[in-house]
C-alpha positions as CSV (number, residue, x, y, z in Angstrom):
1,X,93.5,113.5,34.4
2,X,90.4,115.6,34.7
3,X,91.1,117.8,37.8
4,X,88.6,120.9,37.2
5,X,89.8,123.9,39.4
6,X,92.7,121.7,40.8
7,X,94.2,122.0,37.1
8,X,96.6,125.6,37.9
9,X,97.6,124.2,41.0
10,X,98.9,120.7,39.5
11,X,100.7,121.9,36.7
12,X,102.7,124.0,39.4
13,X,103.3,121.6,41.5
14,X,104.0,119.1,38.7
15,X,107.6,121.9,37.7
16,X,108.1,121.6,41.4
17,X,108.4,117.5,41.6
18,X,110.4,117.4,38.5
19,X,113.0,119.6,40.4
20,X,113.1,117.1,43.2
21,X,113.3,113.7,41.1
22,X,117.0,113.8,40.7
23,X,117.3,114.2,44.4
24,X,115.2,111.5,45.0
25,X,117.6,109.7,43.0
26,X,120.8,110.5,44.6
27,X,119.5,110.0,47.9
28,X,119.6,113.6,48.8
29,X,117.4,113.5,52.1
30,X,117.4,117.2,52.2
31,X,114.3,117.0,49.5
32,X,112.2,116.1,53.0
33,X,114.2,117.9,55.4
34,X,117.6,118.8,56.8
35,X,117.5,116.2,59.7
36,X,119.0,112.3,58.0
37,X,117.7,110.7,61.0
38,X,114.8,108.2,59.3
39,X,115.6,109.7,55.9
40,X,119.1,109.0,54.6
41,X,118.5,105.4,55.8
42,X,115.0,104.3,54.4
43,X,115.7,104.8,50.4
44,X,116.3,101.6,49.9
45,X,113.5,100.6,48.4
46,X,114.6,102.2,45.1
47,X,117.1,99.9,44.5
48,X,114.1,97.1,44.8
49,X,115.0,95.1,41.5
50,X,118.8,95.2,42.0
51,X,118.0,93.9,45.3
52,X,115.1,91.4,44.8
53,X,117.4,89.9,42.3
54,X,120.1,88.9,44.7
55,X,117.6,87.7,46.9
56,X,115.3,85.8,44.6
57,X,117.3,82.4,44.5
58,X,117.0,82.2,48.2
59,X,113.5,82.8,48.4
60,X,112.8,80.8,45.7
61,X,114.7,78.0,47.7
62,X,112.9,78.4,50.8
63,X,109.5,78.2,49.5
64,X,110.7,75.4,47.3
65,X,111.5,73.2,50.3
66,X,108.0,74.0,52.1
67,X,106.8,71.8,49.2
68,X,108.8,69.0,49.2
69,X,108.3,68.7,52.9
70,X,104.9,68.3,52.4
71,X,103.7,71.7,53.4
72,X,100.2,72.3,52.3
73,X,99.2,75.7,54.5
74,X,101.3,78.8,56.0
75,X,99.9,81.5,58.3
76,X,101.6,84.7,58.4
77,X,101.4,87.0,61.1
78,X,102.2,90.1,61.6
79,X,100.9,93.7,61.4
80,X,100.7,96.9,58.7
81,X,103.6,96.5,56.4
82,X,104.4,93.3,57.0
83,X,101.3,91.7,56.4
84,X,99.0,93.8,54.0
85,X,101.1,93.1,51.1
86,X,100.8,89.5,51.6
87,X,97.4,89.7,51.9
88,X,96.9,91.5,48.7
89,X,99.2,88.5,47.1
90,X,96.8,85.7,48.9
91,X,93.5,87.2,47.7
92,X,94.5,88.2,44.1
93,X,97.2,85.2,42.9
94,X,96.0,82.3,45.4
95,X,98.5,79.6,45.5
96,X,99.7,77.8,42.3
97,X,99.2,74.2,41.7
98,X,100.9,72.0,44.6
99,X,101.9,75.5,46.5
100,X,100.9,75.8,49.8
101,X,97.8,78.3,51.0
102,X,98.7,81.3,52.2
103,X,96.5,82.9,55.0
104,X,97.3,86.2,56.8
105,X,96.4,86.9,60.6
106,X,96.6,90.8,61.6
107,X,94.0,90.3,64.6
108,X,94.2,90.3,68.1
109,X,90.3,89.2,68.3
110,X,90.0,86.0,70.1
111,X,87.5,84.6,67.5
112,X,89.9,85.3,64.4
113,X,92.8,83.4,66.7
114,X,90.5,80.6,67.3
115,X,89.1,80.5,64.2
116,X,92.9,79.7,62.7
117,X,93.7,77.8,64.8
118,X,90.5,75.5,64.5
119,X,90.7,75.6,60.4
120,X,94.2,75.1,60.0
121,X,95.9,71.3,59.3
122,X,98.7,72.2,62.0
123,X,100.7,68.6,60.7
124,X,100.7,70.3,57.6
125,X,101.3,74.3,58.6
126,X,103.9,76.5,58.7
127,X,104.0,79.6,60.8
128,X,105.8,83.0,59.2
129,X,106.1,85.6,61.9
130,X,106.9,89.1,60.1
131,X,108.2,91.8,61.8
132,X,111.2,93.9,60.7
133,X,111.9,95.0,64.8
134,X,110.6,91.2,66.0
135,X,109.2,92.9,68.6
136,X,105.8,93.7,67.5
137,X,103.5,92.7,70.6
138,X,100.8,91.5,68.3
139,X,102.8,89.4,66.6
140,X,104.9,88.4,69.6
141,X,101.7,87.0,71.2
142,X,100.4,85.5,67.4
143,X,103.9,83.4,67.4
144,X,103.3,82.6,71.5
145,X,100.0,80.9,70.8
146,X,100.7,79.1,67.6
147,X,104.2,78.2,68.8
148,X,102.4,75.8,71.3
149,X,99.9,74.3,69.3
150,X,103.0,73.4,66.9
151,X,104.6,72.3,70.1
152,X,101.5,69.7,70.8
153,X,101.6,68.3,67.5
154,X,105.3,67.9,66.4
155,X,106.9,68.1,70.2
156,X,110.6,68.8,69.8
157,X,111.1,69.7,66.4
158,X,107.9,72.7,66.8
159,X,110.6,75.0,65.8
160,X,110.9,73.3,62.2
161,X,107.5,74.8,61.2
162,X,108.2,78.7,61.7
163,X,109.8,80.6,59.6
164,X,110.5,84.2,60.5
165,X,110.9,87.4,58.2
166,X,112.9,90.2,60.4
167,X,115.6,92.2,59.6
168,X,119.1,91.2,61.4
169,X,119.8,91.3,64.8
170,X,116.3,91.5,66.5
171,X,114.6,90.2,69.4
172,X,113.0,87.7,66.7
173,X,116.3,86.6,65.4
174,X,117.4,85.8,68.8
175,X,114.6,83.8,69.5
176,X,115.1,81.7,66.1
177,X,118.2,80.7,67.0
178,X,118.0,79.5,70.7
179,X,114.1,77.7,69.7
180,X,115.7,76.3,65.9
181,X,113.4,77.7,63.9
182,X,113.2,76.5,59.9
183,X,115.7,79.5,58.9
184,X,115.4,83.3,59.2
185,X,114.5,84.8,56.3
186,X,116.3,88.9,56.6
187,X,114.6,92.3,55.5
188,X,116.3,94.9,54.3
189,X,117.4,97.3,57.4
190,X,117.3,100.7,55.1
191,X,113.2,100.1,53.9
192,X,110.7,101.0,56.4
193,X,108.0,98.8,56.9
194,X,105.2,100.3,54.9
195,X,107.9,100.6,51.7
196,X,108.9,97.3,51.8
197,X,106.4,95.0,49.9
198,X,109.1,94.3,47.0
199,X,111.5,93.2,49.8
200,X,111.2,89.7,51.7
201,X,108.3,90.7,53.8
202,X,106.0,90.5,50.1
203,X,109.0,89.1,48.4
204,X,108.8,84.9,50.6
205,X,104.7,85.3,50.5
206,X,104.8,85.3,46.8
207,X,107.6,82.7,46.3
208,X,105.3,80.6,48.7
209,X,102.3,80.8,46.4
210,X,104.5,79.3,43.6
211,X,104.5,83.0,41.8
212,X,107.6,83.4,39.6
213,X,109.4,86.3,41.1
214,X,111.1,87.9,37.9
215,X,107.4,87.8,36.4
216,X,106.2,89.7,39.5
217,X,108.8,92.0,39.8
218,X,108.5,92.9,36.0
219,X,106.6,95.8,36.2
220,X,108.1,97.0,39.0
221,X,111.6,97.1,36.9
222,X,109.6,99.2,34.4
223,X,108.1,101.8,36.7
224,X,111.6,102.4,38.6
225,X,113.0,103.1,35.6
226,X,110.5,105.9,34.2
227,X,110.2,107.1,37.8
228,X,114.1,108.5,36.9
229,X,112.2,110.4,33.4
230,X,111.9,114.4,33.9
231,X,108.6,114.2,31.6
232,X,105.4,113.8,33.5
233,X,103.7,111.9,31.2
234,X,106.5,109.2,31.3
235,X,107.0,109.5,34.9
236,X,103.2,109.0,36.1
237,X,104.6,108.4,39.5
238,X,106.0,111.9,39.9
239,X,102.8,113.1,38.2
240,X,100.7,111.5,40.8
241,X,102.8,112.8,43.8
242,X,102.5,116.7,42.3
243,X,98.6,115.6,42.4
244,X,98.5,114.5,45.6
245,X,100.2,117.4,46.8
246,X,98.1,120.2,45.1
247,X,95.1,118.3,47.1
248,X,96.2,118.7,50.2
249,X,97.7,122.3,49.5
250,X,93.9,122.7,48.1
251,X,92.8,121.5,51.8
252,X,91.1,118.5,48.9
253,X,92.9,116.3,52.3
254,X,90.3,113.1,51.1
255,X,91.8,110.5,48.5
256,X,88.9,108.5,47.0
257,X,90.1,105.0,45.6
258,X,88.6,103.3,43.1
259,X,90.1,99.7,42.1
260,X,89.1,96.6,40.4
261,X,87.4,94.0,41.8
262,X,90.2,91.9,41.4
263,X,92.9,93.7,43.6
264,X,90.4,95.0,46.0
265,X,92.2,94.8,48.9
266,X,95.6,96.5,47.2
267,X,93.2,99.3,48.8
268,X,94.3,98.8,52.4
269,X,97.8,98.7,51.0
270,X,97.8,102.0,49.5
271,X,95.4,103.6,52.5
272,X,98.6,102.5,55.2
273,X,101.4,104.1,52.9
274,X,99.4,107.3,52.0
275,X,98.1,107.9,55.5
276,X,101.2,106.8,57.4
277,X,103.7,108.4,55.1
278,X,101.7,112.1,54.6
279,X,99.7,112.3,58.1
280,X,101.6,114.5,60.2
281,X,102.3,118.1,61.3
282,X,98.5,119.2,61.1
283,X,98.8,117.9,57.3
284,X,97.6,114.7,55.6
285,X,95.9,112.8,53.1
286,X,93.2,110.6,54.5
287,X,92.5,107.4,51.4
288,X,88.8,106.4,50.9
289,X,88.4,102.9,50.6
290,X,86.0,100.7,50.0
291,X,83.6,103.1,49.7
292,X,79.9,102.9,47.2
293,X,80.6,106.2,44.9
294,X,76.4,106.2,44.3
295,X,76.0,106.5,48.5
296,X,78.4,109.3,48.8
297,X,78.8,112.9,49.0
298,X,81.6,114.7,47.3
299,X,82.4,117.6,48.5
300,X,85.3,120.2,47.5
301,X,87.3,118.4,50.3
302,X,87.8,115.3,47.9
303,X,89.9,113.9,45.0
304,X,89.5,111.0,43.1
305,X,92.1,108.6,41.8
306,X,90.8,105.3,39.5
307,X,92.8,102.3,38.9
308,X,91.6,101.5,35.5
309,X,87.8,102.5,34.3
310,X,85.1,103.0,36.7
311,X,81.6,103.4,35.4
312,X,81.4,106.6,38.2
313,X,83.7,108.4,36.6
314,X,81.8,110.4,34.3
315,X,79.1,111.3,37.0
316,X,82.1,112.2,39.3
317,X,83.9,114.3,36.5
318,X,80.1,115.9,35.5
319,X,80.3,117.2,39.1
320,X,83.7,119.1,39.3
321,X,85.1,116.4,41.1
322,X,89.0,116.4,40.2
323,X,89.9,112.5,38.7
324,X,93.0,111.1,38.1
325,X,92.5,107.6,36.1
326,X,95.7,105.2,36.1
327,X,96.1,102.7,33.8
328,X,95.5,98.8,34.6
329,X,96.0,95.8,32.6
330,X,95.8,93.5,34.9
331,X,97.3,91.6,38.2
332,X,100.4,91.5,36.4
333,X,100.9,95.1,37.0
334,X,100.8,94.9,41.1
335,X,104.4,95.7,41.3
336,X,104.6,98.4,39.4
337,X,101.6,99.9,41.0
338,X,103.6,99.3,44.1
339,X,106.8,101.6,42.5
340,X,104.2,104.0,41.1
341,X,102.7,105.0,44.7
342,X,105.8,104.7,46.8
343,X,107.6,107.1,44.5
344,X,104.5,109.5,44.5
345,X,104.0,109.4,48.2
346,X,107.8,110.3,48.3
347,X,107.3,113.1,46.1
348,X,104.3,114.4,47.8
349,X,106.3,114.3,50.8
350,X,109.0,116.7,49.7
351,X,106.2,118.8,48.4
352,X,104.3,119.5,51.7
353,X,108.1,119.9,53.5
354,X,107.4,116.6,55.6
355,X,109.4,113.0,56.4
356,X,107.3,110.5,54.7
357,X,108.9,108.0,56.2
358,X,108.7,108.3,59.9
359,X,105.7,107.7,62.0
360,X,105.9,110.5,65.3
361,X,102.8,109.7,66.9
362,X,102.3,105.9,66.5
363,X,104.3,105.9,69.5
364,X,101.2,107.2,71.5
365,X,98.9,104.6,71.3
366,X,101.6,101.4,71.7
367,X,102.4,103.6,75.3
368,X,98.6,104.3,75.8
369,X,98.2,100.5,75.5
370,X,101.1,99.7,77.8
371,X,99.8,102.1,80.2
372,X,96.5,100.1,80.3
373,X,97.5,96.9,80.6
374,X,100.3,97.5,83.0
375,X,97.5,99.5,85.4
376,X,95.0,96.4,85.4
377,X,92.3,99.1,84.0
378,X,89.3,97.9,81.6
379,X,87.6,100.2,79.0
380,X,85.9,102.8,80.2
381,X,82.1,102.6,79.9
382,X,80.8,103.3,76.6
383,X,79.0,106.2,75.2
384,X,76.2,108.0,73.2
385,X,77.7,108.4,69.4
386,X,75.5,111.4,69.3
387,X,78.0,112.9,71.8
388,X,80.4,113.6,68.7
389,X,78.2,113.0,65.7
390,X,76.7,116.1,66.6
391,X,79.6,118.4,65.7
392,X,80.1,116.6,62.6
393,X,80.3,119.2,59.5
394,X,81.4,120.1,55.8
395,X,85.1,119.4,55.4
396,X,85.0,116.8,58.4
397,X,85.4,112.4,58.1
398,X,84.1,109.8,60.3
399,X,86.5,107.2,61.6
400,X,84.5,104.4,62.7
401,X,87.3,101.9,64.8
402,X,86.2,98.8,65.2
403,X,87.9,96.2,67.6
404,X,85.6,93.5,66.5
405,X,86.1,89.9,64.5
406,X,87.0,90.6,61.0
407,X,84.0,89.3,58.6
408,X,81.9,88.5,61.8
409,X,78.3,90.0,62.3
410,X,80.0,92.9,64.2
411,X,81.9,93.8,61.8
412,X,78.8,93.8,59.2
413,X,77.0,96.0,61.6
414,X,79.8,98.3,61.7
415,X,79.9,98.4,57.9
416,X,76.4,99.0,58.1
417,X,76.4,101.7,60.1
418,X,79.2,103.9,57.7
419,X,76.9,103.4,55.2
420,X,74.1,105.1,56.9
421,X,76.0,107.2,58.3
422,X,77.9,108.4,54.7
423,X,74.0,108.9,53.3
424,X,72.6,110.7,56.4
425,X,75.6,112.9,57.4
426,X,77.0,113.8,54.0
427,X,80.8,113.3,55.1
428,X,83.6,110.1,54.0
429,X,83.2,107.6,56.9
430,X,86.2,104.9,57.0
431,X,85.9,101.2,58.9
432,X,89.7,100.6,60.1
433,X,89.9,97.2,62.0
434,X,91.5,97.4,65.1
435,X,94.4,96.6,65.7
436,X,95.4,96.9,62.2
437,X,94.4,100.5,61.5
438,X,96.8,101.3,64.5
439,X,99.7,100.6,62.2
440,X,97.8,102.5,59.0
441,X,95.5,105.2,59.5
442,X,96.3,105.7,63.2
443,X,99.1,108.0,62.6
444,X,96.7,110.6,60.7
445,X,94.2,110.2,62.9
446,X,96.7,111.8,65.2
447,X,99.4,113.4,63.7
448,X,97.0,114.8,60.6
449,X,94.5,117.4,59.9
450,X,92.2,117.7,63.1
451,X,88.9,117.4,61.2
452,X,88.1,113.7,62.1
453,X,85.1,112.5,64.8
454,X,86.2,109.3,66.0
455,X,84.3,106.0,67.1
456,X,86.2,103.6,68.9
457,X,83.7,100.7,68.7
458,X,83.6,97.3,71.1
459,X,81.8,94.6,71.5
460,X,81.8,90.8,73.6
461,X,84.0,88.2,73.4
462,X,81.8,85.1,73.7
463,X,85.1,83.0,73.5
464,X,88.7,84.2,75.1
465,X,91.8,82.8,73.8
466,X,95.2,82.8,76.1
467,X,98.9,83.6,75.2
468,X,101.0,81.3,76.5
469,X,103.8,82.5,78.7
470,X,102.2,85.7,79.7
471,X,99.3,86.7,82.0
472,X,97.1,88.7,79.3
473,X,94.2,87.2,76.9
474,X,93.5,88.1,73.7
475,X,90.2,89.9,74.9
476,X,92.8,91.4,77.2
477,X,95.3,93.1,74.9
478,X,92.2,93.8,72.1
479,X,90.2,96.2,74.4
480,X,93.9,97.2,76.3
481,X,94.4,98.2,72.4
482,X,91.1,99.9,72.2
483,X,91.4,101.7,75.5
484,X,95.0,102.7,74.5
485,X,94.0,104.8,71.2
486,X,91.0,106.2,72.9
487,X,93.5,107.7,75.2
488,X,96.2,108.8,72.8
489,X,93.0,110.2,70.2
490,X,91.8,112.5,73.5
491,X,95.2,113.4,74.2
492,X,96.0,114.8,70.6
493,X,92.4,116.8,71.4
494,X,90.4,114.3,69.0
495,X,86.7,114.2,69.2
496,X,86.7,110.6,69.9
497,X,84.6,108.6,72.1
498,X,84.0,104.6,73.2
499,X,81.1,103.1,71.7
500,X,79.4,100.0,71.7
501,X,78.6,97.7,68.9
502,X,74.7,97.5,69.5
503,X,74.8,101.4,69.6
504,X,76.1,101.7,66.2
505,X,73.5,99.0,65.4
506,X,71.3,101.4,66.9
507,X,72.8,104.4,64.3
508,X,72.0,101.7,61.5
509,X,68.5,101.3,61.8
């Protein structure tokens, strides 16, 4: 660690977190606060070896069968923490030989539905809906439209090719059972969803790609076991919590990410758990991502941490930047990366006095949504961005929220225009896909610091998909979705406005 004038502030806060990692341990949910509700009940992601072990047979079993029924492809759906693990698995491992391909859908654009449902050999495909209430509408309307088009190719026996990851007893459940889906696969009832990527919901992705499970969960084993250690520079995890803490304390509420190539999208993993788990109460700790150190400004509102050796580290360090480098060897090490920033986000939680495992004002925006869709409204016209760029100064972030096709030309314009924006404006600017940033960022965007200006960006639909069974569209529920954050982002007094696509063009030029 080089942390400059953070240093005094770390090494206090690093005695504090050792006094609370024997709490952590026995499950003492008075660390966070003297309310058990959403506390006492989500620790069970410490016991993730002893549990993945019981588990490991069956999982093993089920992806096992996928191949010797011929299965060659398997979409998962599903949203924040039950589908950003699995995408980190599918672009990092790929499948092994005579596995099936695993592709992840988190989008309620029409194009990205289309687009699966075009590229996918649906003889061959299984469908894995993931959602621990199984009442997610955006994978509720995922599993509507590709339950059909399994219906149209294998009639009566559709429900053969699904295969659901809830926990017990939800709507989901229910709806395996009267339709005969494949099997249910359960979560774990006391992990929340952004902790659980060592449970089933990351657990069945990796046994589907042919990964050997005791291999993956190796390092994991390792880092819960010096995550118990009461010397920092065994337990790195508590190390990085105390960190993470002092930052915010320090009002340093940016967390710059640096990581290889190779695990690039572990990024979007981390960014859900550290936003989602700290942002709340006027307090939070907004991760970087993504983000081209060399077209950047770092201010004293910023903190660097560095998977592994980055060639900006020096330049960052040169400039009074505090850096925390982590060790990396290699994929192999995912799961204990996973241990080492659940535990620190845990610490840093007890730290700042707040619940990192509830989520207050997520609630806003699903009811926002509701709202709109239940009152027949459309967006509201779009605006100027210089309407809120304007007030944008030292200290501040831009949030640019873009309900547009992942990897399309909108999307590239959008990335376009952080970029200018970062070099012109001086502040970190962050690209959150809607509606997947709902369930990541979108709980610091409300429940954090109030020092973000917010874009809600649209665009056209050329193409409209439907959802069976219901009278909504994709376009529908996208720009509902859109609409519906606007509203909850005003109502927590945000700067936020609606823009257009060809506006932000317009910024990029």
């Amino acid at each position: 660690m080089q942390l400059g004038s953070l240093t005094g502030a770390v090494e206090a806060a690093t005695t504090e977190a050792l006094t609370v990692v024997p709490r952590i341990w026995e499950r003492d949910h008075t660390v966070w606060g003297p309310d058990p509700t959403e506390l006492a009940d989500r620790l069970g992601w410490l016991d993730a070896d002893e549990r993945a072990e019981e588990i490991r047979s069956q999982l093993e079993r089920s992806a096992a069968a996928l191949v010797d029924d011929g299965i060659t492809d398997v979409l998962l759906v599903g949203m924040g923490g039950s589908s950003l693990y699995p995408e980190v698995l599918a672009t990092t491992f790929g499948p092994e030989a005579g596995f099936p391909t695993l592709h992840v859908l988190d989008s309620t654009d029409p194009a990205a539905v289309l687009a699966a449902e075009r590229d996918l050999p649906w003889e061959t495909t299984v469908v894995v809906p993931a959602s621990k209430s199984g009442s997610t509408i955006e994978m509720a309307c995922l599993l509507d439209r590709f339950r059909a088009r399994l219906q149209d190719v294998h009639g009566g026996s559709a429900g053969r090719f699904v295969l659901p990851i809830t926990d017990p007893g939800s709507r989901l459940e229910a709806q395996a059972a009267a339709e005969g889906f494949r099997e249910v696969i359960h979560g774990q009832v006391d992990v929340g969803g952004r902790f659980s990527a060592l449970t089933p919901f990351g657990l069945l992705p990796a046994a589907i790609l042919g990964l050997d499970l005791q291999e993956h969960l190796a390092a994991g084993r390792k880092q819960l076991a010096a995550a118990r250690s009461l010397d920092p520079q065994v337990n790195d995890a508590a190390a990085l919590g105390a960190v993470m803490a002092a930052a915010v304390r320090d009002r340093r509420d940016k967390l710059t990410l640096l990581l290889p190539d190779e695990i690039a999208s572990f990024g979007l993993w981390i960014e859900q758990l550290v936003a989602e788990s700290t942002g709340k109460h006027g307090i939070g700790l907004l991760p970087i991502v993504g983000e081209d150190p060399t077209n950047a400004t770092f201010g004293d509102d910023r903190i660097v941490v560095s998977l592994g050796r980055s060639e900006h580290l020096e330049t960052l360090i040169a400039a009074g930047v505090p850096v925390v480098e982590l060790a990396w060897s290699g994929p192999a090490q995912l799961s204990g990366e996973v241990i080492r920033w659940e535990f620190a986000t845990a610490v840093a939680g007890a730290l700042l006095g707040i619940n990192p495992f509830d989520q207050p004002d997520v609630e806003a925006a699903k009811k926002a949504t509701s709202e709109v869709l239940d009152a027949g409204e459309d967006l509201p016209d779009p605006e100027d961005p210089a309407a809120v760029l304007g007030s944008v100064s030292p200290g501040n972030y831009i949030a640019l929220l873009a309900f547009v096709t992942p990897e399309g030309d909108n999307h590239r314009a959008v990335d376009a225009a952080a970029e200018r924006l970062r070099r012109d404006l001086g502040v970190p600017v962050t690209v959150g896909v809607g509606p997947r940033y709902l369930h990541s960022t979108g709980q610091l965007h409300k429940g954090g610091p109030n020092n973000g200006v917010f874009l809600v960006v649209v665009g056209d639909d050329p193409q409209d998909a439907d959802i069976p069974g219901r009278d909504l569209t994709f376009s529908r529920l996208k720009r509902a979705q859109a609409a519906g954050d606007l509203r909850a982002l005003q109502a927590a007094d945000r700067r936020a406005l609606l823009v257009s696509v060809d506006a932000l063009r317009s910024v990029a030029t």
